[in-house]
N, C-alpha and C positions, 0 to 999 in steps of 0.2 A: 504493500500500500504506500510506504515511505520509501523513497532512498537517495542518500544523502552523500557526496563524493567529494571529496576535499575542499568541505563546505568552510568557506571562512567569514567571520564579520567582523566590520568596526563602528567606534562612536569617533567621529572628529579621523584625527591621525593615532586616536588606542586601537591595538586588533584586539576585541575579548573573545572570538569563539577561532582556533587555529586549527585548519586543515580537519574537519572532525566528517568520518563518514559509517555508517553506518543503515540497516534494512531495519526496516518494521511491519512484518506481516499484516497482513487482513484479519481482524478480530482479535489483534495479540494486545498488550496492556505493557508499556514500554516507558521506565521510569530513567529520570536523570535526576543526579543528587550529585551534592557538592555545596561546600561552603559559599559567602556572600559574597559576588565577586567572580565568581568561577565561569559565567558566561551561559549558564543555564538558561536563563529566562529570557536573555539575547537571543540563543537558538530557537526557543522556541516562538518568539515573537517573529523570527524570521521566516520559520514554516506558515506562520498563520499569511504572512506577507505586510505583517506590519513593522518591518522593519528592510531598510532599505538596501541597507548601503554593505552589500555580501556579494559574496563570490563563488565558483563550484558550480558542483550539478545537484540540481534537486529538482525530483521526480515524485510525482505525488500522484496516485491512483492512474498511472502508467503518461502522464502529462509532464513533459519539460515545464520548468518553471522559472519566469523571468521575474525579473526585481518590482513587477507591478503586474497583479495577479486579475484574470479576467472577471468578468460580469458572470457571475453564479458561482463563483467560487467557493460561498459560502455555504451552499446547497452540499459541498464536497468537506470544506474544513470550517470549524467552528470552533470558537476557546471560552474557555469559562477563567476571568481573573482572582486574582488573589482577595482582594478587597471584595465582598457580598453588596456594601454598602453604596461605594463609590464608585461600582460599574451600574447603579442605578438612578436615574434621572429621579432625584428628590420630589420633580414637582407631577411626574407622571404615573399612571395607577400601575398596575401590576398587569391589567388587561392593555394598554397602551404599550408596557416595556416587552410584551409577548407579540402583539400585534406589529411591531415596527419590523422585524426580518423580514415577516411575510411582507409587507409592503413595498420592503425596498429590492425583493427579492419578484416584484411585480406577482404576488397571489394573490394579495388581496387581505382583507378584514377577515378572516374565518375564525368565526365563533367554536366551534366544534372543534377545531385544530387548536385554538387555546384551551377549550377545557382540557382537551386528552390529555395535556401537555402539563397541564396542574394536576393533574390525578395522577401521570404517569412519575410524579417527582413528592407522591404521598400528601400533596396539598388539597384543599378542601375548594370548593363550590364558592365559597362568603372571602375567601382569599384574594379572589381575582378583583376586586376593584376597591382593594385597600390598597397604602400608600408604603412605599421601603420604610418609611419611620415606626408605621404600624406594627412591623413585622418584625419578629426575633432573626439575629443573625442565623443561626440555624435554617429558619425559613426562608433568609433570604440570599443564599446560597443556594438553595433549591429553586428559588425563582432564575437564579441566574443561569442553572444546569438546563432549568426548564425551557429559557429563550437560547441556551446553546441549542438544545435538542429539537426546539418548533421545525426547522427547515431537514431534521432528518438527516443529517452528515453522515457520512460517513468514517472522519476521522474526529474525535473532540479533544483537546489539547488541554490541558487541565496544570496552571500557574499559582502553586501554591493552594488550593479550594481549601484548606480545613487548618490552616495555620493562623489566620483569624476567631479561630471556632474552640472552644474548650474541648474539652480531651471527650464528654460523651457527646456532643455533637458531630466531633471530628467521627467516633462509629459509626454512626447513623450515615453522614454524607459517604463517608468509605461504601457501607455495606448497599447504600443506594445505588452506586457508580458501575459493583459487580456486579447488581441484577441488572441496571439497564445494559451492561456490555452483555450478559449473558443473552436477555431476551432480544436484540437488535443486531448484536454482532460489531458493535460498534471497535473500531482500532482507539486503543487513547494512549496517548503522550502526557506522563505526568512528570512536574517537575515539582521540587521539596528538596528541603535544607532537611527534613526527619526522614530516616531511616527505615525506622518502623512503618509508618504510614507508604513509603515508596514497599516495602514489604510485603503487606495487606493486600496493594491492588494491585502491583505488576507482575508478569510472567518474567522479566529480566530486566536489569538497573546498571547503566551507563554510571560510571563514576566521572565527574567532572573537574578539573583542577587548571586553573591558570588558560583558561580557555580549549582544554585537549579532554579529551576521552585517553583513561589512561586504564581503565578495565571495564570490560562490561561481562555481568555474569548474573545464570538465574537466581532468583527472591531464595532461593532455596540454599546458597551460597551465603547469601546476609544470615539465613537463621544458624546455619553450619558455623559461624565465622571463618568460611571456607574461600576468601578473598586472596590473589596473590600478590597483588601491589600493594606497596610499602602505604600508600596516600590511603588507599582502600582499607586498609586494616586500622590505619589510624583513625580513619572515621568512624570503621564500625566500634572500636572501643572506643572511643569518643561518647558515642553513643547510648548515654547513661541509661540504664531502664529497658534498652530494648526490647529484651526475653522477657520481662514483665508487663509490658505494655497490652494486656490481655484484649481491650476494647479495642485494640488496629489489629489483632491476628488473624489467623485462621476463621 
């Protein structure tokens, strides 16, 4: 579904993501971790195509991709941000911040495609035309999965979701993420500075450092502490709590 060939990016004259390339199957759940700084969230801003100024080959659902991505793109890739809050228009209802993909995605107002789209992310009926402020972060994370999800992607890109969110909300939005990939087949890309949480919902985790992929190895390697690189192991023991962290496991 992904594939990424001596992908680079910069801000100004910094390079933060260097030469990084790697594949991500169709339905597979593909995490990147790495400290503040390490170029994670550059990369993935740069798969969504909102970031510019990169270099490489990058192939997305078998389409070359240039540094300014076509009209229905989003029909194909969609991202849910780190902030619940502040990827929502304060002044607009929950049925308006649903409705707007479909609009600019030329489909239209459809009532029916918002409700499923509340129901399908555990939210209620009386939800849809309250306001972000109304709403617990919890729910409103789920709002925001719910407007990744209206247009149906097939890849959803996922920037921090539950490092805003206390440790039992961060369950909930996890165990939300694996039924909707189970039930749609959905590919996601998630990026996270925790461990644990890239643990829970990926098939395999990209270590990031200094802008490079320096190991990539399956969810099952982090719970082994079965990691070969020197950066890689220092994270996972870094990692206080891991093994304990019962509400991100299995």
């Amino acid at each position: 579904m992904i594939e990424a060939e001596n992908v680079s990016a910069s801000h100004g004259a910094t390079i933060v993501v260097r030469d990084v390339s790697f594949a991500v199957a169709e339905g597979e759940s593909f995490g990147i971790v790495g400290e503040s700084g390490s170029g994670k969230s550059t990369l993935l801003r740069l798969i969504a195509g909102l970031h510019e100024d990169w270099s490489g080959t990058l192939v997305i659902d078998g389409a070359k991709q240039g540094r300014h991505r076509p009209r229905g793109f989003g029909r194909i890739v969609e991202m849910v941000f780190q902030d619940p809050y502040g990827s929502l228009h304060p002044r607009q209802s929950i049925e308006r911040a649903l409705a707007e993909p479909l609009i600019v995605q030329g489909l239209g107002h459809d009532g029916a495609r918002i409700a499923a789209a509340l129901e399908a992310v555990g939210l209620e009926p009386r939800h849809r035309f309250r306001y972000p402020h109304q709403l617990s972060g919890g729910q409103r994370q789920r709002v925001a999965i719910a407007r990744a999800l209206i247009l149906r992607p097939k890849i959803l890109l996922l920037d921090e979701p539950t490092s805003a969110l206390d440790a039992s909300v961060q369950g909930d939005i996890l165990a939300l993420l694996r039924d909707l990939r189970r039930e749609h087949g959905t590919t996601l890309i998630l990026v996270s500075h925790a461990l644990p949480v890239a643990a829970a919902l990926c098939d395999r985790i990209a270590f990031m450092a200094a802008g490079r992929f320096v190991e990539i190895a399956p969810a099952q390697a982090l719970r082994d502490g079965a990691v070969r690189d020197p950066y890689a192991s220092a994270l996972l023991a870094a990692s206080r709590g891991f093994r304990r962290q019962k509400i991100l496991g299995e």
